[in-house]
Wavefront OBJ file of the C-alpha trace (Angstrom):
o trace
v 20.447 -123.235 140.133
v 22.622 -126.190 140.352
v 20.977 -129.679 138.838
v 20.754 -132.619 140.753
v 23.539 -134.975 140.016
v 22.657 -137.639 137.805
v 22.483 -141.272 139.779
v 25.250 -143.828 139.046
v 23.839 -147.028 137.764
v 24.927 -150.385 138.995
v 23.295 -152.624 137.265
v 22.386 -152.278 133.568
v 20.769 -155.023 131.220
v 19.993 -154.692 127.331
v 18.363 -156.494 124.977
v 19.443 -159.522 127.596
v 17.834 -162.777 126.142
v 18.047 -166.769 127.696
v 16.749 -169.878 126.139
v 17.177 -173.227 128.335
v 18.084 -176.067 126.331
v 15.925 -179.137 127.482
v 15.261 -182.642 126.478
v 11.757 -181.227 125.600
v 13.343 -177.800 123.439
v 14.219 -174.375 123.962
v 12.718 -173.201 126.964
v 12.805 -169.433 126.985
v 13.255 -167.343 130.203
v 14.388 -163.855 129.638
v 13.860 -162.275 126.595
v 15.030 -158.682 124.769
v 15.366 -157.450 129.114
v 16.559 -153.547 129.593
v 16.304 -152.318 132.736
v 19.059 -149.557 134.679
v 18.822 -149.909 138.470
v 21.035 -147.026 139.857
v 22.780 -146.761 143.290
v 20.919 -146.602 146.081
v 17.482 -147.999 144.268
v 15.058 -150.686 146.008
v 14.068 -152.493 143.268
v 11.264 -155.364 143.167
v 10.276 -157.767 140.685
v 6.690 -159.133 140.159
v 4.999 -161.248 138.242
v 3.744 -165.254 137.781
v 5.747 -168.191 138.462
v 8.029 -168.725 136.019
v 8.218 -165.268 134.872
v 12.606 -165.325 134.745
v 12.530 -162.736 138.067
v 14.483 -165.254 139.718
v 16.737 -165.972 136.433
v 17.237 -161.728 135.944
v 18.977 -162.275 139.903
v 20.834 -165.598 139.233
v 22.372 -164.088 135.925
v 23.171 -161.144 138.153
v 24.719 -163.201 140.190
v 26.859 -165.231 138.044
v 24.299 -168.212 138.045
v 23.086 -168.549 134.955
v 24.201 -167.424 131.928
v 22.431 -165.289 129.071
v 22.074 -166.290 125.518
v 22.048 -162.993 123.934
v 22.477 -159.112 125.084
v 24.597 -157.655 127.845
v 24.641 -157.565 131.657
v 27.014 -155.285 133.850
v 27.596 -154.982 137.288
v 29.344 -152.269 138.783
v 30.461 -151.786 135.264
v 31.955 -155.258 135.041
v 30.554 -158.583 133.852
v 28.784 -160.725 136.606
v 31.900 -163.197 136.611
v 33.918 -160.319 137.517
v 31.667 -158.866 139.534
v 31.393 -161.948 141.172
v 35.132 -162.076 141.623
v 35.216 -158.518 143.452
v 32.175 -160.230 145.951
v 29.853 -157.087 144.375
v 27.306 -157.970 145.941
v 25.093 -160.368 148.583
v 22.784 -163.091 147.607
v 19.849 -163.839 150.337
v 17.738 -166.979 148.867
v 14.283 -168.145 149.300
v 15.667 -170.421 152.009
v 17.534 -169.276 154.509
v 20.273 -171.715 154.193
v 21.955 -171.502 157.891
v 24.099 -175.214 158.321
v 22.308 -176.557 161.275
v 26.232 -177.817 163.064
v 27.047 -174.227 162.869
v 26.144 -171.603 165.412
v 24.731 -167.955 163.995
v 27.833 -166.276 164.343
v 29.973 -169.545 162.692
v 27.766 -169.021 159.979
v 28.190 -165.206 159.316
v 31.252 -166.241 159.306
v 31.412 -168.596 157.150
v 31.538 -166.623 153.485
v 34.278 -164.378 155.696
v 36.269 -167.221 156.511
v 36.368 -168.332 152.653
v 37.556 -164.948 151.714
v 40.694 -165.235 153.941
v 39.260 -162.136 156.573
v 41.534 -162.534 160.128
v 39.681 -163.901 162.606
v 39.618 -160.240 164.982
v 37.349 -158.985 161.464
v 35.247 -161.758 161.362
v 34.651 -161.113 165.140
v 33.709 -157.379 164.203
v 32.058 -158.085 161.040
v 29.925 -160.586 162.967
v 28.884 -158.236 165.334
v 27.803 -155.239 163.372
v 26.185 -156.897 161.092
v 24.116 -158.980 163.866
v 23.230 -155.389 165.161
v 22.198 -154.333 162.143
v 19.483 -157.003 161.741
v 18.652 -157.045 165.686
v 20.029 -160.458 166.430
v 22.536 -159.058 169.010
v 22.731 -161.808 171.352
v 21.787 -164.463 169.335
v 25.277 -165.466 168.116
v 25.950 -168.619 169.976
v 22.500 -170.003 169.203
v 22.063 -172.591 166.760
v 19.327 -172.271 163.395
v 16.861 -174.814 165.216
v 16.674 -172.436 168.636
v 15.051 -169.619 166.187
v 12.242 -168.442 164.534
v 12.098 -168.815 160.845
v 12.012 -164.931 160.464
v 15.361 -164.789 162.993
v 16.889 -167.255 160.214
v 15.937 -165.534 157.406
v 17.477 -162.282 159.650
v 20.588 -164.339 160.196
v 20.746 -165.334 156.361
v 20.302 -161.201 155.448
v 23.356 -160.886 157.356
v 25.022 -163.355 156.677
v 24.892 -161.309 153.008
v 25.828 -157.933 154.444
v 28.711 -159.266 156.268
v 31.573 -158.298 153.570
v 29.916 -155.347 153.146
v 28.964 -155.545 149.204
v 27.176 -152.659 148.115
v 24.660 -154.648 146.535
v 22.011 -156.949 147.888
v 20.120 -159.671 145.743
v 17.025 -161.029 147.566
v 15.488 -163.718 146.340
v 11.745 -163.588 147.529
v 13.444 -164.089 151.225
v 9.764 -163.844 153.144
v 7.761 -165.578 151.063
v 7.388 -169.065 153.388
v 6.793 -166.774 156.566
v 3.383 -165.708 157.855
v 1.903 -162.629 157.112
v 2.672 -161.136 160.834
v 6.179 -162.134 160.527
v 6.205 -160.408 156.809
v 5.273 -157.235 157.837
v 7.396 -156.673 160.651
v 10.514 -158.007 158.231
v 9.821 -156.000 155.901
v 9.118 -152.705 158.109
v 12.928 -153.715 159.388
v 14.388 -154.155 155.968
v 13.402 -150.857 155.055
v 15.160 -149.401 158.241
v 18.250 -151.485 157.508
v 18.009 -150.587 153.584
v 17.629 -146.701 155.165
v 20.773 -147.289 157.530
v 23.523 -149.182 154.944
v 22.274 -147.525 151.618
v 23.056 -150.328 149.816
v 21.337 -151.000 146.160
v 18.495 -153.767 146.268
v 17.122 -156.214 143.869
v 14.276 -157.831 145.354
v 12.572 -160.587 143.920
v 8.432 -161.151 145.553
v 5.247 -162.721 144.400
v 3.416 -159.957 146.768
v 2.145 -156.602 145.608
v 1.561 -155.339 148.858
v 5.011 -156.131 149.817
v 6.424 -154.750 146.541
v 4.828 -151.842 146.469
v 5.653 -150.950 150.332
v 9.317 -151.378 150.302
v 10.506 -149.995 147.029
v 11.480 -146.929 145.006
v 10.665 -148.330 141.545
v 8.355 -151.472 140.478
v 9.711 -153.652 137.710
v 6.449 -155.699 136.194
v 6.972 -159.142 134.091
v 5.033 -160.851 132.173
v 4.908 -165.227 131.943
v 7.498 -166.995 130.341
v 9.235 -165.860 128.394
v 9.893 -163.365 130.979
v 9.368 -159.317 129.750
v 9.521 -156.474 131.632
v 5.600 -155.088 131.019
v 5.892 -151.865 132.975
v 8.537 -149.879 135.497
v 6.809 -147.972 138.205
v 8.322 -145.300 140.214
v 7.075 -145.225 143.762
v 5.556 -141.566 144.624
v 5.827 -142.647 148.115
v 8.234 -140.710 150.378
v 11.137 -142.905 151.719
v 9.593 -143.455 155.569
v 7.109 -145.451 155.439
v 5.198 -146.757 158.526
v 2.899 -150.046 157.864
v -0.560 -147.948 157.505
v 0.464 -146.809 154.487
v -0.875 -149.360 152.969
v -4.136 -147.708 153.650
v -3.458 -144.792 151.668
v -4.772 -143.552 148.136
v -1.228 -143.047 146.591
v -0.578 -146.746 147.662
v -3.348 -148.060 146.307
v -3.234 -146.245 143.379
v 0.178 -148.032 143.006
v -0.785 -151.221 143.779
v -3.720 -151.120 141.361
v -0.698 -150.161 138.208
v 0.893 -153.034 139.287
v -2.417 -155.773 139.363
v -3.090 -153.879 135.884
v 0.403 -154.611 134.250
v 0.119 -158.436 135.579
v -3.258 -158.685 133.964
v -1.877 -157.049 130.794
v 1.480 -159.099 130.609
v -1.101 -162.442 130.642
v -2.842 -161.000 127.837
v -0.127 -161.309 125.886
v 1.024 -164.765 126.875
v 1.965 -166.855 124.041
l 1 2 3 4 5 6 7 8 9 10 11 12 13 14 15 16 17 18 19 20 21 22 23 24 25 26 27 28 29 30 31 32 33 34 35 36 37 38 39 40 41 42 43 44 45 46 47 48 49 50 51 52 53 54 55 56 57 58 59 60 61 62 63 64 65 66 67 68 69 70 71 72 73 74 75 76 77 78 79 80 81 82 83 84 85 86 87 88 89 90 91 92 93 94 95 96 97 98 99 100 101 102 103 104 105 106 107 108 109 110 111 112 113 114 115 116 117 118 119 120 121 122 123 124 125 126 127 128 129 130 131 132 133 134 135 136 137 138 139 140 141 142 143 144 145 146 147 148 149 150 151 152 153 154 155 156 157 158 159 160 161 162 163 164 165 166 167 168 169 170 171 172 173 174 175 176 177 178 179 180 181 182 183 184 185 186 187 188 189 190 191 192 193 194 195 196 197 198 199 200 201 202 203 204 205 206 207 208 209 210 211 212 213 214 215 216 217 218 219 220 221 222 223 224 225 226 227 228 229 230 231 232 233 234 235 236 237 238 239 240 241 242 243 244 245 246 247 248 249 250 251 252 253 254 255 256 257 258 259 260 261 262 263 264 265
């Protein structure tokens, strides 16, 4: 009997430490961080405000810069990685310039990277497809819904086609409704493009339905209290949510927030 082969990890942090100098002393975000998140994983990160899930993406990303241990991406350091475009960065905010149509700004991160104009024009298409905004190219961001920007925005990402996504709690100003149905569609898009996905929430619910493993911090400065891998199969409709093995999830995760706050300094 053949083994499985073994997943190839794309991101990798150890012992990955970072203090903030401020006027008022050392503020410290991440420390002694190891975590492997291998191709093809939906990751989320929970916990309080504060907690460095957002720093753990922007260091990823090239944003900030650590004080102590490693980071790789792709195998490379996040200014390299960076360099190669490695991966897609969808923020809180969907951050669409209002003088722009949709498509213009798809097209926008394209047009930076020197892409002809006949591959922005098919780039821009597929990847409005892909997030069900077919049609909506020649509208401006005020003509749409805040969860059809936030769509736009998620595309705007996938449009060079980086293997990696970094999503920076992306639904968190939209209501609930809205929420579920964008997340029932990332999961189909996530299930259609394979790509690897760190995903930053404040919502367990939402955590717990779209990923494959469950990375748990604790307050500032910002630990990783517990890694949970989903036991739930990779379709997952909505009324899920009602089920045992998703509570029984869900509950792990309340338990390790509780515990990281016990151990607040």
């Amino acid at each position: 009997m053949t083994s499985e082969p073994k997943p190839e990890p794309v991101i990798t942090a150890s012992g990955l430490d970072l203090t903030f100098q401020t006027n008022d002393g050392p503020v410290h975000a991440l420390r002694d961080v190891n975590l492997t998140i291998d191709k093809g994983d939906f990751v989320s990160f929970i916990g309080p405000s504060g907690c460095g899930k957002t720093t753990f993406l922007r260091v990823l990303a090239d944003l900030e810069h650590p004080t102590g241990g490693t980071v790789t991406v792709n195998g490379m350091t996040p200014d390299e990685a960076r360099r190669k475009r490695a991966y897609g960065y969808v923020f809180q905010a969907a951050g669409l310039y209002p003088w722009r149509t949709i498509s213009r700004n798809i097209k926008l991160p394209l047009e930076i990277m020197g892409f002809s104009r006949a591959e922005q024009d098919e780039r821009t298409k597929n990847v409005l497809q892909l997030v069900d905004l077919e049609g909506f190219g020649e509208k401006y961001p005020w003509q749409l819904s805040g969860g059809m920007q936030q769509r736009a925005s998620i595309a705007r990402a996938l449009a060079f086609d980086a293997d990696i996504l970094l999503m920076d709690e992306p639904f968190g100003a939209l209501d609930e409704i809205v929420r579920d149905h964008l997340n029932e569609q990332l999961l189909a898009l996530w299930a259609r493009t394979q790509k690897t996905i760190a995903f930053v929430t404040h919502s367990i619910p939402e955590a717990v339905y779209l990923s494959t493993r469950i990375v748990v911090m604790s307050p500032r400065p910002g630990r990783i209290t517990d890694v949970i891998e989903s036991p739930l199969p990779k379709e997952r409709p909505l009324d899920i949510r009602d089920t045992p093995e998703f509570l029984e999830v869900a509950h792990r995760v309340r338990e390790g927030l509780r515990a990281g706050h016990g151990d607040d300094e």
